[in-house]
C-alpha positions as CSV (number, residue, x, y, z in Angstrom):
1,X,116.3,190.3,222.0
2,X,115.7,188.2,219.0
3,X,119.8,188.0,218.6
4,X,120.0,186.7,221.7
5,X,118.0,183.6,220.9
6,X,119.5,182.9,218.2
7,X,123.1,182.8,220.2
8,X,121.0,180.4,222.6
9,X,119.8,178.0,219.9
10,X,123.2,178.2,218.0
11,X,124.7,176.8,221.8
12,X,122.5,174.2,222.2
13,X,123.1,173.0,218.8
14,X,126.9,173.0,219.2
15,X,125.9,170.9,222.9
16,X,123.9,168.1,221.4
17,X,126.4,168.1,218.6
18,X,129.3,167.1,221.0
19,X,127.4,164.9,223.1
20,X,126.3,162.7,220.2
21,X,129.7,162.5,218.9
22,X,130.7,160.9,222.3
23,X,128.3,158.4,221.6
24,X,130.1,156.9,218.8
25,X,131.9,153.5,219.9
26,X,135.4,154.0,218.5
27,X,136.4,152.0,215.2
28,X,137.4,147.9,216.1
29,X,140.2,146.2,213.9
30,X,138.5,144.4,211.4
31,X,139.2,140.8,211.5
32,X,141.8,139.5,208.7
33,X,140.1,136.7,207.0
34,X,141.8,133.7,206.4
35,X,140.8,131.9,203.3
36,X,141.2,128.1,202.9
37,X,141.8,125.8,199.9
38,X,139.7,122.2,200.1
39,X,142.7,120.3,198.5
40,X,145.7,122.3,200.4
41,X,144.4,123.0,203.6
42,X,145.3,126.4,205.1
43,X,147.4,127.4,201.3
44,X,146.4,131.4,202.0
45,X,147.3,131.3,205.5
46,X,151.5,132.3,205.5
47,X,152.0,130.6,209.2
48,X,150.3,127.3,208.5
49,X,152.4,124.8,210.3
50,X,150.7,121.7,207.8
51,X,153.5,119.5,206.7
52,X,154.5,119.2,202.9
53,X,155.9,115.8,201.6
54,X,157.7,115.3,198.7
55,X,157.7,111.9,196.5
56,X,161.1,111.4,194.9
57,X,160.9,108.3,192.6
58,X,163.3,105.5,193.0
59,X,165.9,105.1,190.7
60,X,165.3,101.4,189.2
61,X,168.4,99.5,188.9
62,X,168.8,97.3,186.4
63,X,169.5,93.5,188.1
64,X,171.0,92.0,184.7
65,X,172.7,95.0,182.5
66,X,174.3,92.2,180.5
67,X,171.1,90.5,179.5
68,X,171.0,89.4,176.0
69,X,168.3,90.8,173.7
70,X,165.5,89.0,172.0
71,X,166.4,87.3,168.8
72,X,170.2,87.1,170.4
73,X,171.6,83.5,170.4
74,X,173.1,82.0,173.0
75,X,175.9,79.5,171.8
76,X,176.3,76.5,174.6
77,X,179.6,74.7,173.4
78,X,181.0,72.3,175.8
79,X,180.7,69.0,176.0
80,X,177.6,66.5,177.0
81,X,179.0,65.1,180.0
82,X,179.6,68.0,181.0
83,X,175.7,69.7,180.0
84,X,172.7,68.3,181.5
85,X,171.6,66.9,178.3
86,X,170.8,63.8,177.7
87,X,169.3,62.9,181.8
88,X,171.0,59.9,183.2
89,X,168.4,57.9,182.2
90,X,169.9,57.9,178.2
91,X,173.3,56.6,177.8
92,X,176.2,58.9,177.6
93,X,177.5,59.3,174.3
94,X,181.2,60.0,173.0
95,X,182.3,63.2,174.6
96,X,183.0,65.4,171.7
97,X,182.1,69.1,171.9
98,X,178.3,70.5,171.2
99,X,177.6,73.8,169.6
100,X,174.0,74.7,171.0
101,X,172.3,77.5,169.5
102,X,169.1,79.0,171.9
103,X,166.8,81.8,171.1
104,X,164.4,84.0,172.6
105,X,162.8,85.0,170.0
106,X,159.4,87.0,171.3
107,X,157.7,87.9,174.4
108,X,153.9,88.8,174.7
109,X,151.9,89.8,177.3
110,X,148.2,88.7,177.4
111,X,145.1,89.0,179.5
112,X,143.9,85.3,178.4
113,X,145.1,82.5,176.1
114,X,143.6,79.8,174.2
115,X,144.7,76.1,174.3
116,X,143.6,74.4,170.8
117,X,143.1,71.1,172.3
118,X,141.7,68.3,169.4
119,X,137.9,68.1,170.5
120,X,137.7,71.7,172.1
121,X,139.1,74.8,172.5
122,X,139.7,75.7,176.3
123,X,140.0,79.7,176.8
124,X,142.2,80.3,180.3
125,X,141.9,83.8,182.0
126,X,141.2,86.7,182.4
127,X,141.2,86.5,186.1
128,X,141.8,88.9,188.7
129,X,144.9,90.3,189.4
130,X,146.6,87.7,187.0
131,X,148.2,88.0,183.2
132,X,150.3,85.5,180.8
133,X,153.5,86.3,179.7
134,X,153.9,84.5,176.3
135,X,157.6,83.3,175.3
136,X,158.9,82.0,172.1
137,X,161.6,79.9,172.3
138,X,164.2,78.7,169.3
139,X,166.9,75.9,169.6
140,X,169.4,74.8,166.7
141,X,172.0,71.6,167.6
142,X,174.3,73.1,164.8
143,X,177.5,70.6,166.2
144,X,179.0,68.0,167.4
145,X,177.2,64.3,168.7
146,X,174.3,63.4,166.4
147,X,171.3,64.0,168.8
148,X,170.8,65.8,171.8
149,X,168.1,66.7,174.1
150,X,167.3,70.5,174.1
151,X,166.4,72.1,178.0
152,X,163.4,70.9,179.7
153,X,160.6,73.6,179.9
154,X,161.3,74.1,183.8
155,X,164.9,75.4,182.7
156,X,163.3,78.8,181.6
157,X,162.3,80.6,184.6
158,X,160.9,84.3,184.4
159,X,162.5,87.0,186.6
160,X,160.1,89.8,187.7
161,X,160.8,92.3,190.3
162,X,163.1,89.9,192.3
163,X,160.2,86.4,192.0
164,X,160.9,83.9,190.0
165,X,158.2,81.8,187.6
166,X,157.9,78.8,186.0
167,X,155.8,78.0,183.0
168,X,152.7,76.8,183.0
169,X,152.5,72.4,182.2
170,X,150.9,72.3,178.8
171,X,150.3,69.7,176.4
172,X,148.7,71.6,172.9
173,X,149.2,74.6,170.6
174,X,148.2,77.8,171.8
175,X,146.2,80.1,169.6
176,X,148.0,82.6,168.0
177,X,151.3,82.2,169.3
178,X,152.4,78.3,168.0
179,X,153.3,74.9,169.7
180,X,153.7,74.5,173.4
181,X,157.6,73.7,173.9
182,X,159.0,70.6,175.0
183,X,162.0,68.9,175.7
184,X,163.0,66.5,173.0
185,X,165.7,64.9,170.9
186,X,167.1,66.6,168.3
187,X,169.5,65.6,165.6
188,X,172.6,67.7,164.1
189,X,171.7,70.8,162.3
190,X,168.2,70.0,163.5
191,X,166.4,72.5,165.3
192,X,162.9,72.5,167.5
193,X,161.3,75.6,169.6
194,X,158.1,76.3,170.9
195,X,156.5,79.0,173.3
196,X,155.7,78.6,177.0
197,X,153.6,80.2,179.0
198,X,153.9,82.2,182.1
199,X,150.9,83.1,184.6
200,X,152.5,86.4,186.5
201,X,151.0,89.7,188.3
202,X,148.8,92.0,186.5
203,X,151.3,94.8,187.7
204,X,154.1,92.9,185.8
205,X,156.4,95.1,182.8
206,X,158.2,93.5,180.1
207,X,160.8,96.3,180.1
208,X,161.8,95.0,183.7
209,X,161.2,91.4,183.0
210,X,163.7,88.5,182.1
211,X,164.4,84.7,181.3
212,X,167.3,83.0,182.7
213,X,167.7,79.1,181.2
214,X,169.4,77.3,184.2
215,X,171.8,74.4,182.5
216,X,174.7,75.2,184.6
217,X,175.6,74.7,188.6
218,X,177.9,77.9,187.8
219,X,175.4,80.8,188.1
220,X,177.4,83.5,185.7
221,X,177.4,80.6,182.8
222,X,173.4,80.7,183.0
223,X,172.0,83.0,180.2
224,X,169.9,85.7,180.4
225,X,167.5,87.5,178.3
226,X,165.7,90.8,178.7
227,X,161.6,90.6,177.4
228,X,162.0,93.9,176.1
């Protein structure tokens, strides 16, 4: 008798055993999660369809490879008819030949400058988005007729970045840099220079910067000098 109950107990056992097991909701697939980068968007995630775009820098190509350096002279020998020196306005003298020698000697490149005017000194800049390119110019009249008159200040124009500028009208010396250039007369084996003074873009290089002097209707015979 008392081994029959236990059979009974051990089958009921086995029953509620099986029945709870059926119970059990089968395992789901667990969800893969995708992680995501703040500064690349969906990186972790292999079929991200985000578009990638590459910068390639431009090659800069240099638009005078021929340009003299600072400190190289530029000879101008012809004749004075046949240079624009002196203006109609002086008479023309003999036509013998010329040897002018013209210089670039520096180039700086300033915030502000200071004009050194006789009662005051008058600071111009900074201002926004705006900079000074200061060039010092050398001329020597080594030849030929006894005076001359060297280039006006509005025969150096700065190239940058495919603009052209002209210098700045002044009168007085600028601080730390010398005389304002002008055009005047100069004797043989006299020489006279100066600096002028170019306001340009903030986002202007020296490395990619030139001066051309214009004396010539003939675009090639019109020198060149690189700033840097």
């Amino acid at each position: 008798m008392k081994k029959k109950f236990v059979r009974i107990i051990c089958c009921v056992t086995i029953i509620l055993i099986v029945a709870v097991s059926g119970c059990v909701a089968p395992p789901k697939d667990t969800p893969i999660e995708t992680k995501t980068s703040s500064k690349t968007g969906n990186f972790f995630n292999p079929s991200s369809n985000e578009a990638t775009t590459n910068v390639v820098p431009t090659h800069y190509i240099d638009p005078y490879p021929d340009a003299l350096l600072l400190n190289s002279d530029y000879h101008i020998v012809n004749t004075l008819d046949d240079l624009r020196y002196p203006p109609s306005q002086y008479d023309k003298p003999t036509p013998t030949k010329n040897d002018v020698s013209i210089q670039i000697i520096r180039a700086l490149f300033w915030d502000s400058y200071t004009v050194q005017k006789p009662t005051k000194y008058q600071i111009v800049g900074p201002s926004a988005d705006k900079k000074f390119v200061i060039v010092a110019i050398n001329i020597i009249n080594y030849a030929g007729n006894q005076i001359i008159i060297s280039p006006y200040p509005s025969n150096f124009e700065l190239i940058y970045d495919g603009s052209r500028y002209s210098p700045t009208k002044l009168e007085y010396p600028i601080q730390g840099a010398g005389n304002s250039y002008k055009s005047e007369k100069i004797a043989r084996l006299e020489k006279t220079g100066g600096v002028l003074v170019y306001e340009v873009p903030s986002s202007l290089t020296l490395d990619r910067s030139y001066i051309q002097l214009t004396y010539s209707d003939d675009e090639e015979q019109n020198p060149v000098w690189r700033l840097k």
